[in-house]
N, C-alpha and C positions, 0 to 999 in steps of 0.2 A: 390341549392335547399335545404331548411330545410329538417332538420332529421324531420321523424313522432315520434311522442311520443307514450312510451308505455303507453297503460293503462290497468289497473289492471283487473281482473275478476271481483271483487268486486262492483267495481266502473263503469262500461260498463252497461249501461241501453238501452232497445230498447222497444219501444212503450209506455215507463212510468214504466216499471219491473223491477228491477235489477235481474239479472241474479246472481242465489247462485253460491257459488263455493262449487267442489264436497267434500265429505268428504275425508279427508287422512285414509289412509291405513295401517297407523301403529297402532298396540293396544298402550293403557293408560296404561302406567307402574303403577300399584296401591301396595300396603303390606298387602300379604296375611293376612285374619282376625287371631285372635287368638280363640281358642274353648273356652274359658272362660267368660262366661258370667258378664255384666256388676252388679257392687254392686246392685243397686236400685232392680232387680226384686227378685219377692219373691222364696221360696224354689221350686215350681210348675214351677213358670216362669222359671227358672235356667237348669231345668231338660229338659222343649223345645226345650231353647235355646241351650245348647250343644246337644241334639238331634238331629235340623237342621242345626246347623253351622259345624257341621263334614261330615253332607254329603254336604253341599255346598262347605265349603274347598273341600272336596273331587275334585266334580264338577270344580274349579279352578274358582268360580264365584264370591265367598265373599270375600270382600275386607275389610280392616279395614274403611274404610269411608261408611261400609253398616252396621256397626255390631247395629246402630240405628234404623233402619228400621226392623230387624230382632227382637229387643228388642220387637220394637211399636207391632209386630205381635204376639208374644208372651204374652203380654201382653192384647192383644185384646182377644185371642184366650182364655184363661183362666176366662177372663172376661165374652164373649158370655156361654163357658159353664158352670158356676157357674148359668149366669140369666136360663138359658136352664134348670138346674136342678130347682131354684125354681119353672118354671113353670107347669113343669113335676109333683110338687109336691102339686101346688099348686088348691085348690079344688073350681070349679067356679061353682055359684049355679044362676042359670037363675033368680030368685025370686029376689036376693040381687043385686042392682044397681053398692053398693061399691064394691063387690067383683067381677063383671065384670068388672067396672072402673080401679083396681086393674091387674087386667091381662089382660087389653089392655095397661096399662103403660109399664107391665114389658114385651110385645110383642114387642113394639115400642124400649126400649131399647136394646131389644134381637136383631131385625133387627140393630140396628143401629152397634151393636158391630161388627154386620155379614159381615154389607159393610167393615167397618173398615179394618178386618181382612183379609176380601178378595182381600181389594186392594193394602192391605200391601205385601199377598202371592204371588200376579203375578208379583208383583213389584222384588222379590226375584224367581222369578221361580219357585214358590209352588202349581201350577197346571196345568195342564195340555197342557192348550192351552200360558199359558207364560210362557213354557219349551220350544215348538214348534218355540218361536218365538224367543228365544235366542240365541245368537251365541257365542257357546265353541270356545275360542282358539286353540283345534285342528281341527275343521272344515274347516278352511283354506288347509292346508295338504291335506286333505283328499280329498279334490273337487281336488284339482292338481294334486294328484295322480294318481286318478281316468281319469282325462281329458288328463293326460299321455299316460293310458294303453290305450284309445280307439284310440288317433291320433297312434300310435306302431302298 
């Protein structure tokens, strides 16, 4: 009688689907970021950027292959508030066309820094609801521990 052949997870299809394989379970060994901020941002930018890379070291979440994403966020973020304050300052007189046209451009730019920044922040776990949805490396522990004391 033939041996049956193995076939892979990968490769096993049923009704036309391939069936995924589950994710492994071991973390991504990565190198922790440094707190030092990259040359290009400015003196503003700098002061962000080690602002939240120390608490994200902290956090055990920043990696050296994010300190880019953290950059782009700081950079957004200084950008939205610079247009925020022209507009804050800026005086819009119903009568004059150009100076409505003038602060609907600098709105549009103001939104657009805003998505930027914000999807830069959750990407880094900078608010709220994508802290919630991250998983610290001591989390693991802790659900086992936990799942210890109740079966005891």
């Amino acid at each position: 009688m033939a041996e049956a052949k193995k076939i892979e997870l990968m490769s096993y299809k049923k009704k036309g689907k391939t069936k995924k394989k589950e994710p492994e379970k071991n973390p991504i060994e990565t190198i922790p970021a440094d707190k030092r901020p990259p040359s290009y941002l400015n003196a503003e930018q700098k002061k962000l950027y080690t602002f939240y890379a120390s608490r994200l070291i902290a956090l055990g979440i920043l990696a050296d292959i994010d300190t880019w994403t953290l950059a782009s966020f700081c950079k957004a973020f200084t950008e939205w508030k610079s247009i925020s304050k022209l507009i804050d300052a800026f005086k819009v007189d119903p009568e004059d066309f150009r100076s409505l046209d003038n602060y609907k451009k600098l709105s549009i730019e103001q939104n657009r820094w805003y998505k930027q920044m914000r999807e830069l922040g959750s990407d880094m776990g900078l608010n709220i609801t994508s802290r919630c949805r991250l998983k610290l490396p001591d989390d693991d522990k802790e659900q086992e521990n936990k799942f210890l004391q109740f079966i005891e």
